[in-house]
Structure formats: C-alpha cells, structure tokens
PDB file of N, CA, C and O in Angstrom:
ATOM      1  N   UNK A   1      98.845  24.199 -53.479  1.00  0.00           N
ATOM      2  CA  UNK A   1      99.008  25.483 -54.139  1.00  0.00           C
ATOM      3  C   UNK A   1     100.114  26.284 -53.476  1.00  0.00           C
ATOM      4  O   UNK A   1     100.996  26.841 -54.130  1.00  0.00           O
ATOM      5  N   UNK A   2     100.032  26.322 -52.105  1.00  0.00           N
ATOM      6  CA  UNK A   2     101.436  26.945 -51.396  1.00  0.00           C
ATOM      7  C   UNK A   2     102.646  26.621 -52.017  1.00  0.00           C
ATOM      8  O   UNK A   2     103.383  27.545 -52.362  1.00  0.00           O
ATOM      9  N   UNK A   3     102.979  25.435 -52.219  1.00  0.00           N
ATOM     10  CA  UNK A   3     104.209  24.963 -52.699  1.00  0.00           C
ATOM     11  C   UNK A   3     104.200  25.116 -53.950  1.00  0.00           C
ATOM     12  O   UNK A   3     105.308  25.552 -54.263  1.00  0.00           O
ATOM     13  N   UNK A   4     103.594  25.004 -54.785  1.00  0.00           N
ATOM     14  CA  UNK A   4     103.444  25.712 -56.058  1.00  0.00           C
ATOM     15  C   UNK A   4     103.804  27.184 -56.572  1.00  0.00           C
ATOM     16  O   UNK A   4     104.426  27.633 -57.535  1.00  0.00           O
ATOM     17  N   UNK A   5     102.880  27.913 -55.092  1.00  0.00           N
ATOM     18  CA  UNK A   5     104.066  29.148 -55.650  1.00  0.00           C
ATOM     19  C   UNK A   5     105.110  29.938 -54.583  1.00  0.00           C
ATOM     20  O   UNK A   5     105.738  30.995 -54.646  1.00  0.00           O
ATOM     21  N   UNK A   6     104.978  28.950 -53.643  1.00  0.00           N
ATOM     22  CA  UNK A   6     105.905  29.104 -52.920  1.00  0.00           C
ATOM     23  C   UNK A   6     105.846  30.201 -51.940  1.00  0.00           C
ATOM     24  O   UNK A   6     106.331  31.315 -51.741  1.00  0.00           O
ATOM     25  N   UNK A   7     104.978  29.314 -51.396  1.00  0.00           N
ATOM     26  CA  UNK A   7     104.393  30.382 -50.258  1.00  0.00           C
ATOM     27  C   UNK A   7     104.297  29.879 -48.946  1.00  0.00           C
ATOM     28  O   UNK A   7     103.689  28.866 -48.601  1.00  0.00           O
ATOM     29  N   UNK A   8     105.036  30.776 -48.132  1.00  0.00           N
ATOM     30  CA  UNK A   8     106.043  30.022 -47.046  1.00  0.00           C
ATOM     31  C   UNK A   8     104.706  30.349 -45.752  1.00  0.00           C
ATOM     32  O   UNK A   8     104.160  31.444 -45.620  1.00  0.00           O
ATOM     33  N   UNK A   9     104.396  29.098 -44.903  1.00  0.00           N
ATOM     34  CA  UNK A   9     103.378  29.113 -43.744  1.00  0.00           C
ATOM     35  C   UNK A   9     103.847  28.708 -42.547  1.00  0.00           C
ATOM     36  O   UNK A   9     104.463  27.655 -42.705  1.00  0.00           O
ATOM     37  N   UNK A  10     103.839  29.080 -41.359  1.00  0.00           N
ATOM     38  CA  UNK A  10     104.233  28.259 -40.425  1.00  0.00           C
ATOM     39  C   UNK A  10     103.008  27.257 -40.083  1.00  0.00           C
ATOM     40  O   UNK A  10     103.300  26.071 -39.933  1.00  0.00           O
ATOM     41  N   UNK A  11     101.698  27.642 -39.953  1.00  0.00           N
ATOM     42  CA  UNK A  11     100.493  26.864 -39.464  1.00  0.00           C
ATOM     43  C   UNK A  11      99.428  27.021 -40.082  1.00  0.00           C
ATOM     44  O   UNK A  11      99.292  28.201 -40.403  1.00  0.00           O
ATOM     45  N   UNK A  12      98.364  26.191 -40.494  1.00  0.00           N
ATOM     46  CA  UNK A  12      97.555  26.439 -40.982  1.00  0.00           C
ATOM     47  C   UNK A  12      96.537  25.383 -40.575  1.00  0.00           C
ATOM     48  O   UNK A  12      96.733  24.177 -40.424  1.00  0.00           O
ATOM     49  N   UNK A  13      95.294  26.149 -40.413  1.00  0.00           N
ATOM     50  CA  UNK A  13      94.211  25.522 -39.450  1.00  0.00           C
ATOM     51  C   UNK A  13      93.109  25.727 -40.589  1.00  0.00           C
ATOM     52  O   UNK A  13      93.052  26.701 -41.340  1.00  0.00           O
ATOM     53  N   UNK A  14      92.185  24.558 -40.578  1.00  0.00           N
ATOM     54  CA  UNK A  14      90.466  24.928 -41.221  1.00  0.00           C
ATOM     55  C   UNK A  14      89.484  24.583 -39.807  1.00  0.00           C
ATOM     56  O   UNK A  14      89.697  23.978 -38.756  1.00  0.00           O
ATOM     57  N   UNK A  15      88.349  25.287 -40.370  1.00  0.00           N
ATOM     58  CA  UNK A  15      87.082  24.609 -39.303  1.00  0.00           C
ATOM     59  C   UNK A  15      85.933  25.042 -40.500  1.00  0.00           C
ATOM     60  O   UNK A  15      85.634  26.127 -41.001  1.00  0.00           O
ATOM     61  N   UNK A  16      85.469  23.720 -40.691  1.00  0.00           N
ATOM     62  CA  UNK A  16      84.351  24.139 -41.314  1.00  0.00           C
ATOM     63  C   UNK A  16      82.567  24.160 -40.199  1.00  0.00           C
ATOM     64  O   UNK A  16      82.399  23.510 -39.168  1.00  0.00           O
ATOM     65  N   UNK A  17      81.809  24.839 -40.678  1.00  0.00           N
ATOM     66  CA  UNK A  17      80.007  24.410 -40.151  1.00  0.00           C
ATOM     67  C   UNK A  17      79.373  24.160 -41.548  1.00  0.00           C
ATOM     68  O   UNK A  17      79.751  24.309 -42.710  1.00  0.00           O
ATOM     69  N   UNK A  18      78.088  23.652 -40.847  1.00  0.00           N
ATOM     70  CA  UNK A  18      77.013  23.429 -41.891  1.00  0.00           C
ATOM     71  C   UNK A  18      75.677  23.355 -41.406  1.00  0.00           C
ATOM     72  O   UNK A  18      75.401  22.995 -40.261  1.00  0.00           O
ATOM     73  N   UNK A  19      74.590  23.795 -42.531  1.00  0.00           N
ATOM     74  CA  UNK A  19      73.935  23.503 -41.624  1.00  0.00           C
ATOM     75  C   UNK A  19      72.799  22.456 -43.059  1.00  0.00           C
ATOM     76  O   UNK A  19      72.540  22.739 -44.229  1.00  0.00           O
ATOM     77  N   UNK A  20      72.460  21.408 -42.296  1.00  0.00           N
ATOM     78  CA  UNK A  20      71.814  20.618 -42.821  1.00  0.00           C
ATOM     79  C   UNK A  20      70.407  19.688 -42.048  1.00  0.00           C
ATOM     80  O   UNK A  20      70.274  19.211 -40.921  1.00  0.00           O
ATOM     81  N   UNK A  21      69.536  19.721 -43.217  1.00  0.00           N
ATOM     82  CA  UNK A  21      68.306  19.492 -42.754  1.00  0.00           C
ATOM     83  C   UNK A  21      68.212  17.838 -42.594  1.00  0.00           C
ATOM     84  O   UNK A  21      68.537  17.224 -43.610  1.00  0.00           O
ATOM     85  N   UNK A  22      67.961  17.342 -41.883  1.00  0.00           N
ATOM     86  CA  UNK A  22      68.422  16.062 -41.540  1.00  0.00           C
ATOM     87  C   UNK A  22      67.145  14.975 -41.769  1.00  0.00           C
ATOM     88  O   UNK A  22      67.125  13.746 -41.699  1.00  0.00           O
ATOM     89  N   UNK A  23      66.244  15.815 -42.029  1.00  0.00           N
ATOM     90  CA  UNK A  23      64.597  14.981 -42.119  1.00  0.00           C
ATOM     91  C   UNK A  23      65.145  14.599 -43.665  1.00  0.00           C
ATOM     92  O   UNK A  23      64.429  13.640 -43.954  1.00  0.00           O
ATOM     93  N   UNK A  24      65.776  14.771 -44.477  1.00  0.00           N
ATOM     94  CA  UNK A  24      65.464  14.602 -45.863  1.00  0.00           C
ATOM     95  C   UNK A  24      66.693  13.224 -46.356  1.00  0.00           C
ATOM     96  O   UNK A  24      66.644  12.491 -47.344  1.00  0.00           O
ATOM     97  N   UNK A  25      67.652  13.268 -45.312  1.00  0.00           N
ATOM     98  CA  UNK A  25      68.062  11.577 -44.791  1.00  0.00           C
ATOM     99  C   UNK A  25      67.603  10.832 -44.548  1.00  0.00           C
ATOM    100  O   UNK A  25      67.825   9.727 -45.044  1.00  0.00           O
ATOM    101  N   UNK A  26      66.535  11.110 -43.463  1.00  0.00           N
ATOM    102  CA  UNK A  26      65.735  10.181 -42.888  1.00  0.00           C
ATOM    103  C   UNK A  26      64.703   9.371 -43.506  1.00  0.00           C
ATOM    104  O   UNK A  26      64.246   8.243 -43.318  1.00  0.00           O
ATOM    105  N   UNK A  27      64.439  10.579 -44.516  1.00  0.00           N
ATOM    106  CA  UNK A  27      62.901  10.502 -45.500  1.00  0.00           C
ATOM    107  C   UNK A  27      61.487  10.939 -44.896  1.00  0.00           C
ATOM    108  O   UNK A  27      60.396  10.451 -45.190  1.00  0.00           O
ATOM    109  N   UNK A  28      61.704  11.792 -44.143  1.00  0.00           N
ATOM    110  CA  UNK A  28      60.442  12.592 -43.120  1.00  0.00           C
ATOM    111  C   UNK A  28      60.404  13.629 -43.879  1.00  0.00           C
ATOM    112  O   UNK A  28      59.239  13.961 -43.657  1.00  0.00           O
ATOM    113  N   UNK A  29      60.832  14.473 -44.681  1.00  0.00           N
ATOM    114  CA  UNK A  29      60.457  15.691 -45.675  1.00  0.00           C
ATOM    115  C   UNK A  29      61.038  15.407 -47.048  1.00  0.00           C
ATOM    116  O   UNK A  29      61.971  14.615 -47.185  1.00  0.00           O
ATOM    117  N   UNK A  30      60.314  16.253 -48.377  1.00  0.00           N
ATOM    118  CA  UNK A  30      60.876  16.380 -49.161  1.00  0.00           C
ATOM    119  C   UNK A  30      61.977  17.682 -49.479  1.00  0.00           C
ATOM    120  O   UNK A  30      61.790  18.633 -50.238  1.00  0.00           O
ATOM    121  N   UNK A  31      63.350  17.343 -48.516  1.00  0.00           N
ATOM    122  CA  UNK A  31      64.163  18.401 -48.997  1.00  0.00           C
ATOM    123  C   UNK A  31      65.672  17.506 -49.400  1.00  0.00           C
ATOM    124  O   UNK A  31      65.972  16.320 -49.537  1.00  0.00           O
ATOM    125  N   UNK A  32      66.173  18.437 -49.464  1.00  0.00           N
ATOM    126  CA  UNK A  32      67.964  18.126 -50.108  1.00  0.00           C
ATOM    127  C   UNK A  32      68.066  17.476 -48.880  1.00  0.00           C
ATOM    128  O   UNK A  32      67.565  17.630 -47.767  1.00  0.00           O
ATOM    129  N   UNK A  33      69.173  16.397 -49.601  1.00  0.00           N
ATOM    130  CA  UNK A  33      69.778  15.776 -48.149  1.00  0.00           C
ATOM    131  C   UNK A  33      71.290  16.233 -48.003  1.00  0.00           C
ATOM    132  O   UNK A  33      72.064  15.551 -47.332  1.00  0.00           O
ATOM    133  N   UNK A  34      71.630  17.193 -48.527  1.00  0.00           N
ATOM    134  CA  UNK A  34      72.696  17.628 -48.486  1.00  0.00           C
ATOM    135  C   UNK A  34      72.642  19.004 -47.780  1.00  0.00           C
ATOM    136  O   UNK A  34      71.623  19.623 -47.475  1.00  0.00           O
ATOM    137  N   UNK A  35      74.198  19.443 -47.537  1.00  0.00           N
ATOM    138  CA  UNK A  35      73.890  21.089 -46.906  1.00  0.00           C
ATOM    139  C   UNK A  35      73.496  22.212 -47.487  1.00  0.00           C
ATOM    140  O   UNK A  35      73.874  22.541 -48.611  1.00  0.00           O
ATOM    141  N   UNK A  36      72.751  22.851 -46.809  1.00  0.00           N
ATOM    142  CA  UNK A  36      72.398  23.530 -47.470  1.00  0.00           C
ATOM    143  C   UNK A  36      72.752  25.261 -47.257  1.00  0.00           C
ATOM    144  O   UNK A  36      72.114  26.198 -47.737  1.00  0.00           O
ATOM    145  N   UNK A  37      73.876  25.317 -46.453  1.00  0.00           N
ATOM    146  CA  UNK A  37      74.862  26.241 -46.060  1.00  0.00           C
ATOM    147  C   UNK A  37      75.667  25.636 -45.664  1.00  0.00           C
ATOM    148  O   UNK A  37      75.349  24.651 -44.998  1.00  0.00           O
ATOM    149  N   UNK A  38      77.294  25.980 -45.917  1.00  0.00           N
ATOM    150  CA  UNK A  38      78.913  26.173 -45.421  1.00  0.00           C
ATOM    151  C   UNK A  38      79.850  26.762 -45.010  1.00  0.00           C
ATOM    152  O   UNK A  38      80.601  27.135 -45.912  1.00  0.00           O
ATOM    153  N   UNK A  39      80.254  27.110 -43.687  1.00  0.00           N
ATOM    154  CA  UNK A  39      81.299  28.254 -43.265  1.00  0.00           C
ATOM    155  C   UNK A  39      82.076  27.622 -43.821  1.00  0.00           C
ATOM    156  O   UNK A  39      81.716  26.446 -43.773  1.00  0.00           O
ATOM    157  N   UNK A  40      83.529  27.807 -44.664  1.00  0.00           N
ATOM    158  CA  UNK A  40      84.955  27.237 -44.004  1.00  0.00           C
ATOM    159  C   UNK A  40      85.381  28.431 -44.208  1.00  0.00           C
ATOM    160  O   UNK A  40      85.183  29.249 -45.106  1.00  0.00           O
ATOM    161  N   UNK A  41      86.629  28.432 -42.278  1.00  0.00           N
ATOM    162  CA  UNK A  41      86.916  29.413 -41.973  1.00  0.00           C
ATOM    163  C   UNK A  41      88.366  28.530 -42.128  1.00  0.00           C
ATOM    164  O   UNK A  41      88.497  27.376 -41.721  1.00  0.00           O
ATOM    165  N   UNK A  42      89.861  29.655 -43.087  1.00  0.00           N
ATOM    166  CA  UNK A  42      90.737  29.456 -43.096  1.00  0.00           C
ATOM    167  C   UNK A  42      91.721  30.269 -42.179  1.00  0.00           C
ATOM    168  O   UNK A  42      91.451  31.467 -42.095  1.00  0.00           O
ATOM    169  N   UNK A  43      92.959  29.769 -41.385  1.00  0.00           N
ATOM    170  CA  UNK A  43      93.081  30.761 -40.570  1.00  0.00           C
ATOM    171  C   UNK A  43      94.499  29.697 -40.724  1.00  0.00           C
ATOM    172  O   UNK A  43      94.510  28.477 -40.561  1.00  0.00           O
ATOM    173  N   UNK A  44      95.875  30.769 -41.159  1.00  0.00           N
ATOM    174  CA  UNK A  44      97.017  30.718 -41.594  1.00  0.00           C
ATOM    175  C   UNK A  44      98.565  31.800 -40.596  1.00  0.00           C
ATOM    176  O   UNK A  44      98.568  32.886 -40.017  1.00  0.00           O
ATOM    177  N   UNK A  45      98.981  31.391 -40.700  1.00  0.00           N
ATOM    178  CA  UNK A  45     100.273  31.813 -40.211  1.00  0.00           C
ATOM    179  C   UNK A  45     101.351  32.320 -40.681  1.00  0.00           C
ATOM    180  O   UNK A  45     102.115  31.356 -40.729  1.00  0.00           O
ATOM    181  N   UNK A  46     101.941  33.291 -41.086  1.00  0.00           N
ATOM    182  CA  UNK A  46     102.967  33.637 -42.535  1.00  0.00           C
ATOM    183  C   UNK A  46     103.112  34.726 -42.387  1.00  0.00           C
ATOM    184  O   UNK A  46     102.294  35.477 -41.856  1.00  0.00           O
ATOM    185  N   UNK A  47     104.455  35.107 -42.938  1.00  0.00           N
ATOM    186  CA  UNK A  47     104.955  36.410 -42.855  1.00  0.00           C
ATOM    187  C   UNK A  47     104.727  37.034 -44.350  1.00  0.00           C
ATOM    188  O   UNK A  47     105.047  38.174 -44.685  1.00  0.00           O
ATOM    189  N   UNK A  48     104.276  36.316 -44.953  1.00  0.00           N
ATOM    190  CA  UNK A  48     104.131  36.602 -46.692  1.00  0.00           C
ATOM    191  C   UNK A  48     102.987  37.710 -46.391  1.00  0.00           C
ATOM    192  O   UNK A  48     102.266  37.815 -45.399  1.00  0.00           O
ATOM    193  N   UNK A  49     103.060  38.607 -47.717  1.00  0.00           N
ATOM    194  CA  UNK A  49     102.468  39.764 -47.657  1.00  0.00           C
ATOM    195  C   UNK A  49     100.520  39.830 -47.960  1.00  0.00           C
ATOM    196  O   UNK A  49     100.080  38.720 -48.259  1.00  0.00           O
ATOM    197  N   UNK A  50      99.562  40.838 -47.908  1.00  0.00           N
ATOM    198  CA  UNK A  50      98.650  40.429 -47.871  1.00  0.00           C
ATOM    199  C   UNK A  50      98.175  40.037 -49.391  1.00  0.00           C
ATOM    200  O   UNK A  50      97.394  39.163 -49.768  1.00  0.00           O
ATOM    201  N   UNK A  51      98.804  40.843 -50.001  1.00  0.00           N
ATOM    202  CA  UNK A  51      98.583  40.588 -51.945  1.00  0.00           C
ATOM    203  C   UNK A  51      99.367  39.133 -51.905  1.00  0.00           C
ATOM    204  O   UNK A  51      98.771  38.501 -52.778  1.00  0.00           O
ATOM    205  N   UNK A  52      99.817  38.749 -51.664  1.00  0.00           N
ATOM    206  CA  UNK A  52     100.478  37.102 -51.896  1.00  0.00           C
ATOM    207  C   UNK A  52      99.465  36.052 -51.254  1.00  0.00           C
ATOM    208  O   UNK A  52      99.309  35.012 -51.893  1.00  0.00           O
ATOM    209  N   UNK A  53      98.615  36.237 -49.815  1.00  0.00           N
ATOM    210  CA  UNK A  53      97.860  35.470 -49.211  1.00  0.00           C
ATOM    211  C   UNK A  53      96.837  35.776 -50.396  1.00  0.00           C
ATOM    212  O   UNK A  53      96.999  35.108 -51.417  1.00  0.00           O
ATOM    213  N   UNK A  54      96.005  36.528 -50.381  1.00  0.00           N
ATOM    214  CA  UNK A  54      94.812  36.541 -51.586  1.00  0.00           C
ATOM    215  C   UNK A  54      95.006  36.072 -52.500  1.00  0.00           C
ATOM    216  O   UNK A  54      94.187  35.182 -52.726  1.00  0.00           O
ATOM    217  N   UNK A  55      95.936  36.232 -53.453  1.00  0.00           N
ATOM    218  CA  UNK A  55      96.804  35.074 -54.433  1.00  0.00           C
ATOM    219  C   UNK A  55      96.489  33.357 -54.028  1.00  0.00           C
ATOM    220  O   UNK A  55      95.769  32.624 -54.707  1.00  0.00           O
ATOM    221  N   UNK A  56      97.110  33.004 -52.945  1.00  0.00           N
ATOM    222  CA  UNK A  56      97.056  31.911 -52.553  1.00  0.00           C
ATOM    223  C   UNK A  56      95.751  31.630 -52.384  1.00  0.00           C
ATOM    224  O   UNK A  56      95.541  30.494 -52.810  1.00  0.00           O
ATOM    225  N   UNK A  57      94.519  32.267 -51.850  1.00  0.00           N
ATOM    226  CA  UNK A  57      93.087  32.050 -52.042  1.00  0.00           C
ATOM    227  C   UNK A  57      92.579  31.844 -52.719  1.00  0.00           C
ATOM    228  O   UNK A  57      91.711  30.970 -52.734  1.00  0.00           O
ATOM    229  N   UNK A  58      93.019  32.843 -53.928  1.00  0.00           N
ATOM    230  CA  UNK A  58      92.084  32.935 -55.390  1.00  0.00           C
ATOM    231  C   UNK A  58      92.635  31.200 -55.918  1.00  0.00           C
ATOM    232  O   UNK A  58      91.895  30.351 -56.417  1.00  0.00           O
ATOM    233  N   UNK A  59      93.975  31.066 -55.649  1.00  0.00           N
ATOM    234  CA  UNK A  59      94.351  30.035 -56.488  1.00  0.00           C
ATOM    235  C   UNK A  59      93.343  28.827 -56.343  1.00  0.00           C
ATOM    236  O   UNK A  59      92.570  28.293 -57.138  1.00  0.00           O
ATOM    237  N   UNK A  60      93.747  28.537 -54.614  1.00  0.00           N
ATOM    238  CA  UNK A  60      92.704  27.777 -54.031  1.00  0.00           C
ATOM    239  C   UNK A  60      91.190  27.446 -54.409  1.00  0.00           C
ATOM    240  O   UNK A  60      90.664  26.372 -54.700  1.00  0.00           O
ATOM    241  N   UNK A  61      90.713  28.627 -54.312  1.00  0.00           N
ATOM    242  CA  UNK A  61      89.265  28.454 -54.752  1.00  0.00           C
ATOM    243  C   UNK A  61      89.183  27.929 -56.398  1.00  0.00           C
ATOM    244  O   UNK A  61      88.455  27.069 -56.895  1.00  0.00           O
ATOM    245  N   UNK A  62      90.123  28.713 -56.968  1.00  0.00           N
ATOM    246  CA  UNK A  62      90.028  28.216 -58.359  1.00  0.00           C
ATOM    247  C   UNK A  62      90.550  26.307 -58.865  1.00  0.00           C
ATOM    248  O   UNK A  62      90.140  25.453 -59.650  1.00  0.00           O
ATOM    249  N   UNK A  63      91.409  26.413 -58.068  1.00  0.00           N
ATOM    250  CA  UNK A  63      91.792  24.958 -58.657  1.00  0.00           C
ATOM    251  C   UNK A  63      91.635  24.049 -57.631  1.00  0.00           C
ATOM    252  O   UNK A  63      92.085  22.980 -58.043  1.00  0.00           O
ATOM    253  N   UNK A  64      91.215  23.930 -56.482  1.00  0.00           N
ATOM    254  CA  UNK A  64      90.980  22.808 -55.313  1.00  0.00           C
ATOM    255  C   UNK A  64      89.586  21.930 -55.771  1.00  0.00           C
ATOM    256  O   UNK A  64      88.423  22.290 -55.589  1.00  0.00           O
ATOM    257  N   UNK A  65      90.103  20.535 -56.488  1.00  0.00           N
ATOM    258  CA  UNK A  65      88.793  20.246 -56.784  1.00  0.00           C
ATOM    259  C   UNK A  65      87.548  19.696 -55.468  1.00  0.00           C
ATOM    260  O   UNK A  65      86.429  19.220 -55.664  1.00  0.00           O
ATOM    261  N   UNK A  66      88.260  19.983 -54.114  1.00  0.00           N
ATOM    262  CA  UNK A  66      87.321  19.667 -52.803  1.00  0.00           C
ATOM    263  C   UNK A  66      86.754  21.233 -52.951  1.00  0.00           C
ATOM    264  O   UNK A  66      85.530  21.346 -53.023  1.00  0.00           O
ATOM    265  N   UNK A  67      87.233  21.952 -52.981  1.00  0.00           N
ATOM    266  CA  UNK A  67      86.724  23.574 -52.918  1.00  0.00           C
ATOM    267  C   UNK A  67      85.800  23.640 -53.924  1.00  0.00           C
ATOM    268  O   UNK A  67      84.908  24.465 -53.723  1.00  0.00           O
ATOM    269  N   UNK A  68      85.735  22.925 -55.106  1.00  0.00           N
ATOM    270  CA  UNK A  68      85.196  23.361 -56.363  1.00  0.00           C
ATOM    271  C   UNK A  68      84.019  21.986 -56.333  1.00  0.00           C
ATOM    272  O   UNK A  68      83.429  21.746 -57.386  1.00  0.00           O
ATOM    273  N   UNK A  69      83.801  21.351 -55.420  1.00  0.00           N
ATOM    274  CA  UNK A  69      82.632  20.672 -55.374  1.00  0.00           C
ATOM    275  C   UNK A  69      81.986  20.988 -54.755  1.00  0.00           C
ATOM    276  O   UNK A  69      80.823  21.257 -55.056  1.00  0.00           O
ATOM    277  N   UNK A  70      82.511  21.087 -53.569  1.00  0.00           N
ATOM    278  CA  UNK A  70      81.466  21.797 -52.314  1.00  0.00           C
ATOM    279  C   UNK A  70      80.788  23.466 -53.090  1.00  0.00           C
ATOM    280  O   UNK A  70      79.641  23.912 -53.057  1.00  0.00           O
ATOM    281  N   UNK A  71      81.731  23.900 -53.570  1.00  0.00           N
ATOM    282  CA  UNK A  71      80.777  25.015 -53.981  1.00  0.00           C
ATOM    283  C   UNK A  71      80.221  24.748 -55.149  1.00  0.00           C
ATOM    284  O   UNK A  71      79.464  25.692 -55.375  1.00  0.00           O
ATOM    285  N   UNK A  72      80.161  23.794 -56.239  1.00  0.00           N
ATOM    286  CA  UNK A  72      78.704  23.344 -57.267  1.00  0.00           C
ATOM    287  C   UNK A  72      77.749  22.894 -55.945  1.00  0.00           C
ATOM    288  O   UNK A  72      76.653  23.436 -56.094  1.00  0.00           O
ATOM    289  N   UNK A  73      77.775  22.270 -54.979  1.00  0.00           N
ATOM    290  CA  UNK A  73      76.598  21.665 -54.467  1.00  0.00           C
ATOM    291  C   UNK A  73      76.097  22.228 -53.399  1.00  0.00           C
ATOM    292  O   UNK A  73      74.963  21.994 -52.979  1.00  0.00           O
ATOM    293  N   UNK A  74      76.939  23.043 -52.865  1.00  0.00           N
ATOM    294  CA  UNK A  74      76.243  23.897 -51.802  1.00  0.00           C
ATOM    295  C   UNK A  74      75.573  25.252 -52.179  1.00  0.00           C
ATOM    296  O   UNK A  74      76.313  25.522 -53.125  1.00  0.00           O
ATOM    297  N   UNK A  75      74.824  26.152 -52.126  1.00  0.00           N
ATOM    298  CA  UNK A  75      73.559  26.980 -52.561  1.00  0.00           C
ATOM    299  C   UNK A  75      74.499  28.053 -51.683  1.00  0.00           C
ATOM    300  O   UNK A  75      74.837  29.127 -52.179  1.00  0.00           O
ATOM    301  N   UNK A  76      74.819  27.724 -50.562  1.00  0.00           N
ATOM    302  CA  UNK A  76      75.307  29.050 -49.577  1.00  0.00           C
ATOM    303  C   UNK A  76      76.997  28.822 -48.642  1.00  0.00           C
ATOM    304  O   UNK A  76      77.312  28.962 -47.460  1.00  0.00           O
ATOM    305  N   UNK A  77      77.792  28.401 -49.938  1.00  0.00           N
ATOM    306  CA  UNK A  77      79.158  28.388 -49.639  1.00  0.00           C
ATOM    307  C   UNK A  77      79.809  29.405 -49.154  1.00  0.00           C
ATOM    308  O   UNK A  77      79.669  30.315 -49.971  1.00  0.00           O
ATOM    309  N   UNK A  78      80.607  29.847 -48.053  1.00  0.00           N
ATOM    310  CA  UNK A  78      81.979  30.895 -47.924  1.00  0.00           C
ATOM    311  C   UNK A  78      82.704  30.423 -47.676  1.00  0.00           C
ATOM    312  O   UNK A  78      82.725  29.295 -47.183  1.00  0.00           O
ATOM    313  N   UNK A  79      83.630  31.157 -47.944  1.00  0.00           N
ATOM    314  CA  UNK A  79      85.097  30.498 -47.630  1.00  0.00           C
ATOM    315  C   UNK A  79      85.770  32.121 -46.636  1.00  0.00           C
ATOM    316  O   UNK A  79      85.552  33.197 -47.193  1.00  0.00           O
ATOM    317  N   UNK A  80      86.331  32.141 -45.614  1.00  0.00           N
ATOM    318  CA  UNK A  80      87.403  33.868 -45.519  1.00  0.00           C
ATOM    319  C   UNK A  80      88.634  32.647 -44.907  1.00  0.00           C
ATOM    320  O   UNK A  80      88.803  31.546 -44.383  1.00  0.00           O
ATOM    321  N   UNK A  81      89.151  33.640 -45.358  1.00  0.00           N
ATOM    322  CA  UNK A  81      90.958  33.506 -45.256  1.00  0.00           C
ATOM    323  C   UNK A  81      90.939  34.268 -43.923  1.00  0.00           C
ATOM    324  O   UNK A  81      89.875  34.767 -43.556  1.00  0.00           O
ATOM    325  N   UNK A  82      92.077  34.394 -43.155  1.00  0.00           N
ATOM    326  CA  UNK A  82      92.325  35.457 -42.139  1.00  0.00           C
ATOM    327  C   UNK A  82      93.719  34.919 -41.149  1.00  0.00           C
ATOM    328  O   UNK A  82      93.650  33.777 -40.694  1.00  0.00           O
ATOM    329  N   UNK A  83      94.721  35.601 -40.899  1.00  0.00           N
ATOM    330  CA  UNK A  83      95.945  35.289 -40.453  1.00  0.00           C
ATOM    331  C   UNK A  83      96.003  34.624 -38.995  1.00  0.00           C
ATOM    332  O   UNK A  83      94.969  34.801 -38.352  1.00  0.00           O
ATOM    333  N   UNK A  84      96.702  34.116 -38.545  1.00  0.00           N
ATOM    334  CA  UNK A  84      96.669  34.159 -36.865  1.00  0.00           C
ATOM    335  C   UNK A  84      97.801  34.709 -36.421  1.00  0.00           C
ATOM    336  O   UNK A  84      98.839  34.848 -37.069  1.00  0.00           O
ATOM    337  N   UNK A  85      97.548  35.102 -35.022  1.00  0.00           N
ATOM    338  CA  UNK A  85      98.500  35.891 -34.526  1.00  0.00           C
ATOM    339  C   UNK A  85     100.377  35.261 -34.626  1.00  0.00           C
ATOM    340  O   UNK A  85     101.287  35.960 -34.179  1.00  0.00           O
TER     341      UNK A  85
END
C-alpha cells in the first residue's frame, strides 16, 4: 500500500501478541483453538504527515488480506500505528 500511494518510510517494524488458550489444541477443554486476542503494534519511520500515515492505515486495514483475516477470526483484534523516533 505504501508504494501504491507513495508513501515514503525509512523503517518499519511490527510485533505482534496473543493470547491463546492452548488446552483446546491439546483437546483438554472445549474452547477455540485459535486466539482469542491480538496486539499488532505498528511502529514506522517517515517524515510524511500525520493525515497521510492514517491514510496509509485505513488503506491497510481495508485491503491487507493478512489484516482482513486475522480480524474475521480473532474476537479481540487491534491494530495502533505510531511513529519512531
């Protein structure tokens, strides 16, 4: 999506968490075996302005089909954007 609309980064880092119940892998409970909460924390580098980064988010969330699965299957998805120094 950056290159799409041309949106200039020097660095760009993810870290995602989760937290998932692990008995329902195993088959020791009846729950989801999937997560059932997701941080991903985005953390970017750019001199581009803050209305252009939110742009680049919205796009993201809207058309990333990894972004757009994890949030059909996860119950307690976030995503924040936020610059680095």
């Amino acid at each position: 999506m950056a290159a799409k609309i041309r949106f200039a980064y020097e660095d760009l880092e993810t870290v995602a968490e989760g937290t998932l119940d692990t008995r329902g892998r195993r088959g020791l409970a009846d729950v989801p075996v999937h997560y059932s909460a997701v941080r991903l924390s985005v953390r970017i580098r750019t001199g581009e302005s803050d209305a252009r980064l939110e742009r680049l988010s919205s796009l993201v969330a809207r058309y990333c089909p990894v972004d757009s699965l994890v949030r059909a299957a996860v119950p307690d998805y976030e995503v924040t954007w936020e610059r680095m120094p």
